[in-house]
SENU-850196 format. One line per 10 residues: number of its first residue (from 0); for each residue x, y, z of C-alpha. Coordinates in nm, 2 decimals, decimal comma, m for minus. Each point is the difference from the previous one (the first is absolute). Last residue first. Layout:
N
NUM) X Y Z; ...
//
This chain:
442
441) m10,43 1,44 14,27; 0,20 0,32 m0,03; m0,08 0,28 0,17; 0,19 m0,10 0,37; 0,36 m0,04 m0,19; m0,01 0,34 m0,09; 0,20 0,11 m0,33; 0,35 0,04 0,03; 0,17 0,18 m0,35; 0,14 0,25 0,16
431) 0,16 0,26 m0,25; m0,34 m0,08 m0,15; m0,02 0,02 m0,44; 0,38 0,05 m0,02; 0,08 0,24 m0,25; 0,30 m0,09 m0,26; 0,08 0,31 m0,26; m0,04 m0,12 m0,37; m0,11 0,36 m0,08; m0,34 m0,11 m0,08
421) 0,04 m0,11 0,37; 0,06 m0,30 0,10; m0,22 m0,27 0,30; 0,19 m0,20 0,18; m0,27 m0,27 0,19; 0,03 m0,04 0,37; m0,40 0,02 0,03; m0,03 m0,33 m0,22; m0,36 0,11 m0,13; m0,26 m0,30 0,07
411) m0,25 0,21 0,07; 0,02 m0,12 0,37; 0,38 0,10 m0,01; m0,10 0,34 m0,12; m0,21 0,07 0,26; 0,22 m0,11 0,27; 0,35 0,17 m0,14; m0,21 0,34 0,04; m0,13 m0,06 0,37; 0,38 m0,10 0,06
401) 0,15 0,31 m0,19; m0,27 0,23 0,21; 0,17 m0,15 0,31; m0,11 m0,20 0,28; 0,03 m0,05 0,39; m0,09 m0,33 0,15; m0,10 0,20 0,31; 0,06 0,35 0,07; m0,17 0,25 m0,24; m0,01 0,30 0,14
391) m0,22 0,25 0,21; m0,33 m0,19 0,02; m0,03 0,06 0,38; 0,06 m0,35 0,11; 0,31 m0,03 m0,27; m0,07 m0,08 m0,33; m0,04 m0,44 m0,12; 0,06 m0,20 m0,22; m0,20 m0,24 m0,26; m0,38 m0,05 0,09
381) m0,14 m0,29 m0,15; m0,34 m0,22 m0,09; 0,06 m0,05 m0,38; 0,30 m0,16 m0,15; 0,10 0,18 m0,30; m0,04 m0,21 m0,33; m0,10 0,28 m0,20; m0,30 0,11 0,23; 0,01 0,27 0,27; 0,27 0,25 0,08
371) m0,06 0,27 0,24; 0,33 0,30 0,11; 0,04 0,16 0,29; 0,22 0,30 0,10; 0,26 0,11 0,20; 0,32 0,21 0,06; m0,16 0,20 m0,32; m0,18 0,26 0,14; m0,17 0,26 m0,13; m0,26 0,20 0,18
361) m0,34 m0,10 0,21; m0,28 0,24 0,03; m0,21 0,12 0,30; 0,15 0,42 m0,12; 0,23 0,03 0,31; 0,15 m0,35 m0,13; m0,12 m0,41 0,12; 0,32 m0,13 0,11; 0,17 m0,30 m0,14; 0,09 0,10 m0,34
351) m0,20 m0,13 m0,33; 0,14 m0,29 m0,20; 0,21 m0,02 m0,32; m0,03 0,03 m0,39; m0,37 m0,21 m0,02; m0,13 m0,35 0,04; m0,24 m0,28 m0,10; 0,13 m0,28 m0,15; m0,25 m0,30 m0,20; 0,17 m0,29 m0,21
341) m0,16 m0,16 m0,23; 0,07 m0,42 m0,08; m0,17 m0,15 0,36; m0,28 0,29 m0,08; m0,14 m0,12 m0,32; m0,25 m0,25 0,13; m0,30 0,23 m0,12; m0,14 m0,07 0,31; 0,34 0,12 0,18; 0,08 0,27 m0,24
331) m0,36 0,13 0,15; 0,05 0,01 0,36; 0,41 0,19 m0,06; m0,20 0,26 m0,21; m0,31 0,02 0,25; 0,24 0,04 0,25; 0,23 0,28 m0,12; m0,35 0,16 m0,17; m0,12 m0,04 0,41; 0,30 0,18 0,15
321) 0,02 0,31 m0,25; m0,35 0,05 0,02; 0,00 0,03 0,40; 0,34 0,20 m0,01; m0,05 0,33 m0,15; m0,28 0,16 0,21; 0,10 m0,11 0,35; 0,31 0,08 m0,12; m0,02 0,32 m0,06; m0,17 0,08 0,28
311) 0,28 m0,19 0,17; 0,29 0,18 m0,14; m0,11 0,36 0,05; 0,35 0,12 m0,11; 0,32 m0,13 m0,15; m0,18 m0,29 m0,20; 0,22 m0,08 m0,31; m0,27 m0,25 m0,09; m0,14 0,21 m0,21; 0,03 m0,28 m0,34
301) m0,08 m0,30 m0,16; 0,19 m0,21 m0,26; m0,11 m0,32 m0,08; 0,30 m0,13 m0,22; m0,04 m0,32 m0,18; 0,27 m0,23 m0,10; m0,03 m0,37 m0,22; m0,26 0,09 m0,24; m0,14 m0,32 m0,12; m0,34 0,09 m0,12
291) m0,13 m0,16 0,43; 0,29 0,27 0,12; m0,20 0,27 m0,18; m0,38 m0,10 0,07; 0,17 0,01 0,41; 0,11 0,35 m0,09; m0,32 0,13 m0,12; m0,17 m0,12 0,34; 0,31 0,17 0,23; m0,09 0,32 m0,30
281) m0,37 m0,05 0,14; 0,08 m0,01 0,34; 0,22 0,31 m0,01; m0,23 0,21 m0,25; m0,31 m0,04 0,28; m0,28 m0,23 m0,02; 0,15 m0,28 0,17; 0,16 m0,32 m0,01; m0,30 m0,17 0,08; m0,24 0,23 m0,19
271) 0,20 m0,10 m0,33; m0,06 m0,37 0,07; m0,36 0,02 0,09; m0,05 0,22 m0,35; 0,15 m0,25 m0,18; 0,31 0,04 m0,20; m0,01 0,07 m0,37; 0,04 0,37 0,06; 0,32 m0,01 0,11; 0,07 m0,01 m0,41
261) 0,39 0,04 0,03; 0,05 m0,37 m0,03; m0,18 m0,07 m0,27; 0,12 0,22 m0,21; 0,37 m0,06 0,08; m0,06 m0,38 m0,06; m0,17 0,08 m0,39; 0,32 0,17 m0,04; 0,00 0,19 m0,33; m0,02 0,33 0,16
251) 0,27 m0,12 0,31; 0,23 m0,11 m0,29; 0,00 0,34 m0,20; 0,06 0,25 0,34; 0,30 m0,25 0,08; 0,12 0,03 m0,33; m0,05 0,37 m0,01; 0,16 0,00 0,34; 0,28 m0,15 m0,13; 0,01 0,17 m0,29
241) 0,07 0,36 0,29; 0,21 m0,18 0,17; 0,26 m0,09 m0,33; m0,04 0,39 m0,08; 0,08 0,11 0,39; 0,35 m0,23 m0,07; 0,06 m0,17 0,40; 0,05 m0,32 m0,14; 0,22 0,10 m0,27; m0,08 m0,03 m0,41
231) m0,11 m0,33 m0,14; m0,36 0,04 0,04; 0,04 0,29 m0,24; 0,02 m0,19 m0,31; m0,12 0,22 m0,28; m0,08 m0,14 m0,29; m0,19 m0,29 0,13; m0,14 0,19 0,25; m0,17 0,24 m0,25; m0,19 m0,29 m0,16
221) m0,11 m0,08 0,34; m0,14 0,35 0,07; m0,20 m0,02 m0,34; m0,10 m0,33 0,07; m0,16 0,12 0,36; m0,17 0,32 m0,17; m0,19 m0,18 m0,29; m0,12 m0,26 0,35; m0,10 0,31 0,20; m0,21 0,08 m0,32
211) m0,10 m0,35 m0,02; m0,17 m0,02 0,34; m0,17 0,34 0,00; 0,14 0,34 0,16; m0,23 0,26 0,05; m0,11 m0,14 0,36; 0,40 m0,03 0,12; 0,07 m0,38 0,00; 0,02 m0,17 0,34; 0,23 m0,10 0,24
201) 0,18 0,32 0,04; m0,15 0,18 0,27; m0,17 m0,27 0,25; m0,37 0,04 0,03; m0,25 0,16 0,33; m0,33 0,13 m0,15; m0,17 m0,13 0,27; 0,23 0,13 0,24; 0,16 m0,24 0,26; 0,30 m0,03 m0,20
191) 0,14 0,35 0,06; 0,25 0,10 m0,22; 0,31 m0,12 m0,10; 0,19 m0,27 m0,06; 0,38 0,01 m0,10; 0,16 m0,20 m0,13; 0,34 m0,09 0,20; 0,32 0,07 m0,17; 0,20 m0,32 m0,12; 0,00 0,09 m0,39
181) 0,18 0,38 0,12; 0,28 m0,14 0,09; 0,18 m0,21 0,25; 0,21 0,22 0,09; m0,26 0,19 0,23; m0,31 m0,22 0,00; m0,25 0,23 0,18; m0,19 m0,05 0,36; 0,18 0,24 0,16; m0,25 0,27 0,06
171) m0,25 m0,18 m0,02; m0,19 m0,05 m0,34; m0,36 0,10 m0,02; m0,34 m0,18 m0,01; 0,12 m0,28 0,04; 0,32 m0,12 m0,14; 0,03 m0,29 m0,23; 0,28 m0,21 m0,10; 0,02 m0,32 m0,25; m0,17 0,20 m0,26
161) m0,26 m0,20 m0,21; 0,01 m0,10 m0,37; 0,19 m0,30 0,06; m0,03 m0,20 0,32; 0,18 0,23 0,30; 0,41 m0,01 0,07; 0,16 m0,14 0,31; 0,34 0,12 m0,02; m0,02 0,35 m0,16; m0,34 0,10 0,14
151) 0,12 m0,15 0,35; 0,25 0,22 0,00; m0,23 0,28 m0,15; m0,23 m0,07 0,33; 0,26 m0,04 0,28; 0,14 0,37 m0,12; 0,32 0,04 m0,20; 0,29 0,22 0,14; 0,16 0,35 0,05; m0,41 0,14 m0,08
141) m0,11 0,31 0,23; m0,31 0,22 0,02; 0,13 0,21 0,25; m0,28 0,14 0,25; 0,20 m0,05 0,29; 0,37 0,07 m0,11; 0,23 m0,27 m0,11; 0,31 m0,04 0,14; 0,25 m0,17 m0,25; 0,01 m0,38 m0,06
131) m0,35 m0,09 0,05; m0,06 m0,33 0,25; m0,03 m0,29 m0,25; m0,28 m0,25 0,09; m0,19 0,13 m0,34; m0,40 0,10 0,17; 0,10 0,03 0,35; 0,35 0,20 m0,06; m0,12 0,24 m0,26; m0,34 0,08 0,19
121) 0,20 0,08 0,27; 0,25 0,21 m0,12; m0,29 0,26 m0,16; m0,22 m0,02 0,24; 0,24 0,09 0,32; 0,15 m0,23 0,33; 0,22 m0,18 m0,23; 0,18 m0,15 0,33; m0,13 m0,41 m0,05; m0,21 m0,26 0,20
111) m0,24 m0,28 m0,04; m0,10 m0,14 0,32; m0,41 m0,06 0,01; 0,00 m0,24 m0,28; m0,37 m0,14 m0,05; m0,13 m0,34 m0,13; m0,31 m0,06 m0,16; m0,26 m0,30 m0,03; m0,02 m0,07 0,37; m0,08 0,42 0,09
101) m0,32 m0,08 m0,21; m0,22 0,16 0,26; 0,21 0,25 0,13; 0,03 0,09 m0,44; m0,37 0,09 0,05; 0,06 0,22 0,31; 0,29 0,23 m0,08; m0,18 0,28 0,14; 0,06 m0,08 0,35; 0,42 m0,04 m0,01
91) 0,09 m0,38 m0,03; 0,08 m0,25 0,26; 0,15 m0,30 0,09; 0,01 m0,18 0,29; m0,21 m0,35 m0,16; 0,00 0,11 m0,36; m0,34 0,02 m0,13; 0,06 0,38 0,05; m0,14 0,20 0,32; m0,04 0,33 0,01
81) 0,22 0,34 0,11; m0,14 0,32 0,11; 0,05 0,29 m0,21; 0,05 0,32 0,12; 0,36 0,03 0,04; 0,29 m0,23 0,13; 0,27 0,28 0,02; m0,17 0,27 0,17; m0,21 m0,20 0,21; 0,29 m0,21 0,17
71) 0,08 m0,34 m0,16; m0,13 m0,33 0,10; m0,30 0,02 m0,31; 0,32 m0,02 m0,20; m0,18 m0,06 m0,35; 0,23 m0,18 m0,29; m0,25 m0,07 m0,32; m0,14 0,31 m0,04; m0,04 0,29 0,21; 0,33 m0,04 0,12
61) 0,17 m0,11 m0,35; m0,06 0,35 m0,11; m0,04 0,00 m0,40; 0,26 0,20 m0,15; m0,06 0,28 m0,26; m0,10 m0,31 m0,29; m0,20 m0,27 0,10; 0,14 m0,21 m0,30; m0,21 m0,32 m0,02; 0,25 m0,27 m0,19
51) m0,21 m0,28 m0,18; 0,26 m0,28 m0,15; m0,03 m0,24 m0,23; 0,10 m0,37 m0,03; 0,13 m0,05 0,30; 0,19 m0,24 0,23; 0,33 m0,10 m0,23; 0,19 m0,20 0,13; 0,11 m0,23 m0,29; 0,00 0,35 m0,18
41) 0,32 0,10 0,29; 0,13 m0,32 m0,05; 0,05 0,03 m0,37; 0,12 0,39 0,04; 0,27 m0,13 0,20; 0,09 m0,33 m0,22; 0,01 0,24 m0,29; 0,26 0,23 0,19; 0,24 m0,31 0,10; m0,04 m0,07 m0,40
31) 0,08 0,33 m0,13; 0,30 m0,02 0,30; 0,11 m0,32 m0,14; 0,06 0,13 m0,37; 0,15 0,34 0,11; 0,24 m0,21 0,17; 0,10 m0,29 m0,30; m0,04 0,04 m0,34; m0,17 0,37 m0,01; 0,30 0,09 0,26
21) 0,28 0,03 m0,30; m0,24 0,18 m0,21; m0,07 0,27 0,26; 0,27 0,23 m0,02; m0,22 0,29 0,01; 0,09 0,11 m0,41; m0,02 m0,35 m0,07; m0,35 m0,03 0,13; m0,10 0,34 m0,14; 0,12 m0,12 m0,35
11) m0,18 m0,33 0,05; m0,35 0,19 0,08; m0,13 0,05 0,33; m0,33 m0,03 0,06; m0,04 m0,19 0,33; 0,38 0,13 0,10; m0,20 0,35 0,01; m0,08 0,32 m0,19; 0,32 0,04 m0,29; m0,05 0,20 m0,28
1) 0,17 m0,17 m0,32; 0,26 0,25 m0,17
//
């Protein structure tokens, strides 16, 4: 009996069996074509080439950031007083100085909402559009759906040799493929890339392992393959993930790309000391050597921003780097004229609540939030939405994770209404809404 996945790889028996052969001739045939048109127009629109997604994982506050309310009492507007942006009336929190001064190039949404007020739900909604299904407590490490980046994986793809998803230096929480399989995971860099000794596990032979010995090895595991044809068993099979890791493991060896790309060393010493001499800078540095190989999704994740107490010495600590490796990255796509085709977001799972707490931190809050795109076609010089005067919700041109989700994927070029199936031939929608917004695309 043939195992049946999808209509896309249905045999004959499995169209008979569904009643299909009656519709190949006429309905099934118009709708293929109706759904070729849509993922036609959605690549004629296509924005992006790659995307660089900076995770500030715990919740970033959007008050000390990009949406001050110097107009609210003490206890709610904090310590920071707000500056001046090259936007005429608008205005960033103090420390976000360097991207004040390129406020033209960037554009900020200040009204995305939703009511997964924990970590764990969060992180799922922002990084797939797809609330979770069941409650999920606050440290959950939760996948019902695939993340932006093994989405993109799937439907982008990299240049042979080098994955098409990489996560830096860990993987959030959601950031997985789910039912995608195991091929569309991100790889995973480690380690701190401003140490001298700083190299990329797995790109490089073992020291007492030559050339032809790993060669000996490589047509013994082909001649193994060919009697034993795993790649055929089920997408989620933990044998057919583990050769595809040894595939993937093989190609980024042999890729003279891959090489070159990890070695952060070749940069100049000017360019490293702009983005900074801390890991963050120099894995935002690492990650622009990655989308210039090809790789279409990088994650940058950094986290403690889940500030429930002494916030603003925290901060005062914390944001400073963060702000100028944002704007050195966003500076330098421009003179490398790479930034019109990668796009740049900046967020984390939710917002920080209103009033400052009994220990001077900030809790969850999801009611708002802001989000900062930059490059990828997105026209600069914006803020989209509004909160309230006090920072309390989102109240103007209010937004959805599903509508920050359907954006992204539109500028890749990724039709964000797509049906994706399971191994189990179940259909998923990719976004349940599929509206991306109108203001990010050029």
């Amino acid at each position: 009996m043939s195992s049946y996945q999808n209509c896309e790889g249905a045999t004959r028996r499995d169209c008979l069996r569904l009643g299909l052969g009656g519709l190949v001739a006429g309905g099934l045939t118009g709708a293929l074509r109706a759904t070729a048109r849509a993922e036609s127009e959605t690549a004629r629109q296509r924005q992006a080439k790659s995307c660089i997604l900076v995770w500030l994982d715990g919740g970033p506050t959007h008050y000390e950031t990009f949406d001050p309310k110097p107009d609210a009492p003490v206890e709610i507007r904090g310590e920071f007083e707000p500056i001046a942006t090259r936007l005429p009336g608008v205005h960033f929190s103090r420390h976000m100085k360097r991207l004040a001064g390129i406020a033209d190039k960037l554009t900020v949404v200040r009204s995305i909402r939703h009511d997964q007020g924990n970590h764990g739900a969060g992180n799922h909604y922002m990084m797939t559009g797809a609330p979770p299904r069941i409650p999920v407590g606050c440290g959950a490490y939760v996948s019902f759906h695939p993340s932006l980046g093994s989405v993109t994986a799937k439907e982008v793809g990299a240049p042979h040799g080098i994955p098409p998803y990489f996560s830096m230096p860990s993987m959030s929480r959601s950031g997985g493929p789910n039912f995608l399989g195991a091929k569309f995971a991100p790889f995973v860099v480690g380690g701190n890339p401003n140490d001298a000794g700083f190299r990329v596990r797995d790109v490089a032979l073992p020291a007492k392992i030559s050339e032809q010995q790993f060669k000996d090895r490589t047509d013994v595991r082909r001649q193994v393959d060919r009697m034993v044809r795993i790649n055929e068993q089920a997408a989620g099979d933990p044998v057919l993930a583990l050769d595809e890791y040894y595939q993937q493991g093989h190609q980024l060896i042999t890729s003279t790309e891959a090489q070159r790309a990890f070695d952060i060393h070749e940069e100049a010493d000017e360019v490293r000391d702009a983005y900074g001499r801390n890991a963050f800078g120099q894995r935002a540095l690492l990650g622009r050597r990655l989308i210039e190989a090809g790789v279409p999704f990088v994650t940058l994740y950094l986290g403690g921003w889940d500030q429930h107490s002494q916030i603003f010495a925290g901060l005062n600590k914390k944001l400073p780097p963060v702000d100028a490796t944002l704007a050195t990255l966003i500076e330098d796509l421009e003179q490398r004229g790479q930034l019109d085709s990668t796009l740049i977001v900046v967020l984390g799972e939710f917002g920080r609540t209103p009033k400052i707490n009994d220990n001077a931190g900030r809790d969850h809050w999801s009611n708002a939030m802001s989000v900062m795109f930059a490059g990828g076609g997105t026209p600069g010089g914006q803020v989209i939405g509004a909160t309230d005067r006090q920072g309390y919700a989102a109240v103007e041109r209010v937004l959805s994770p599903e509508n920050f989700v359907s954006t992204v994927y539109t500028k890749l070029g990724i039709d964000p209404g797509k049906i994706f199936y399971t191994p189990q031939g179940r259909p998923v929608h990719l976004v349940s809404d599929p509206t991306p917004i109108d203001e990010l695309l050029s």
